[in-house]
C-alpha positions as CSV (number, residue, x, y, z in Angstrom):
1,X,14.1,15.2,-4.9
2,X,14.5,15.1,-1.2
3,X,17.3,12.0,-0.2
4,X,16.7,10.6,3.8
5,X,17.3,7.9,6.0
6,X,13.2,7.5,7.3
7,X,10.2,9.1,6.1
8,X,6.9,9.2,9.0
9,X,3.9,10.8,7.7
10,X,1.5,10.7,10.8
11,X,-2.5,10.2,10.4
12,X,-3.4,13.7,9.0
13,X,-0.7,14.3,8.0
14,X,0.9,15.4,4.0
15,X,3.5,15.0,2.1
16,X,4.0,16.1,-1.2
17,X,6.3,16.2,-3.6
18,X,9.6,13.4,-4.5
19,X,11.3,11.9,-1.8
20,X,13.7,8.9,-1.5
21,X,14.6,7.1,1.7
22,X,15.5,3.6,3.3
23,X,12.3,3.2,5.1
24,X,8.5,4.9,4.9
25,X,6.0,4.5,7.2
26,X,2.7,6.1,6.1
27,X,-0.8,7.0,8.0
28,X,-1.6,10.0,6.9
29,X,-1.2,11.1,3.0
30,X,2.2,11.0,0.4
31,X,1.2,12.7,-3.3
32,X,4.2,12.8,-5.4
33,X,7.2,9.9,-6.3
34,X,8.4,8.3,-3.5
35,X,11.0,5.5,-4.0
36,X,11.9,3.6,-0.7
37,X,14.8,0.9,-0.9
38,X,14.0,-0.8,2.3
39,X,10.6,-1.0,3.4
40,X,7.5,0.7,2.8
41,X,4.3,0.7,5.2
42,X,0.9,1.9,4.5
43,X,-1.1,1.5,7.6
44,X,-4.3,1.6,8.0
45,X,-5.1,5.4,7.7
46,X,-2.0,5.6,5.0
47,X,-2.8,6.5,1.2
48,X,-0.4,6.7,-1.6
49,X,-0.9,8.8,-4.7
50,X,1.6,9.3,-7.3
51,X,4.3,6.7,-7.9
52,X,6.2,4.3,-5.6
53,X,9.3,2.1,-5.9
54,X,9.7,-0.1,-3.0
55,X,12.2,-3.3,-2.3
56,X,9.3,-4.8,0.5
57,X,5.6,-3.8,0.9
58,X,3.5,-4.0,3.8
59,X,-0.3,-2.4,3.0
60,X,-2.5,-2.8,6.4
61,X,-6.4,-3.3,6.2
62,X,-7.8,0.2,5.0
63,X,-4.7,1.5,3.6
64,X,-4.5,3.2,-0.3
65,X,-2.3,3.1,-3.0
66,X,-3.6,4.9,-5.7
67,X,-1.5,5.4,-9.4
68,X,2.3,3.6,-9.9
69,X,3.8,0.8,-8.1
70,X,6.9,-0.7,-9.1
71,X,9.1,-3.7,-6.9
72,X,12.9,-3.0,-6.4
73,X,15.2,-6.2,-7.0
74,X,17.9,-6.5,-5.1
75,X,20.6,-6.0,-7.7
76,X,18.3,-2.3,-8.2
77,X,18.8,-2.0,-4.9
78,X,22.8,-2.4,-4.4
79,X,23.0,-0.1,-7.9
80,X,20.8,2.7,-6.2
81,X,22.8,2.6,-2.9
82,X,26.4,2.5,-4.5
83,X,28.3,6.0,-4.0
84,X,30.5,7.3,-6.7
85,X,34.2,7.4,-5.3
């Protein structure tokens, strides 16, 4: 699984595979688990496939999640951002 601070997949654009970042913004295609403790955008040319784990959710007119969807809390959150000393 691939840890980052922003994932940008541009229209036309795929990723595939597991990722997990603070933000996503989506337009072109992500297949795979993607978990995304900030917020997640599908816009309008965006599709989702696989399974996501999001804190906030924006989906645009036209955009497609297809398979899992699962809402962080925030106590998930803190728990998933918290470094071992």
């Amino acid at each position: 699984m691939i840890n980052a601070k922003e994932l940008s997949v541009a229209p036309g654009g795929l990723f595939r595979g597991g990722v997990e970042v603070e933000d996503a913004e989506i337009a072109g295609t992500v297949d795979g688990t993607l978990t995304v403790r900030g917020h997640l955008t599908v816009a309008a040319t965006g599709r989702l496939l696989g399974k996501a784990t999001c804190k906030r959710l924006r989906v645009e007119d036209g955009g497609q999640i297809t398979g899992q969807l699962e809402m962080l809390s925030d106590k998930e959150v803190a728990i998933k951002t918290d470094k071992p000393a």
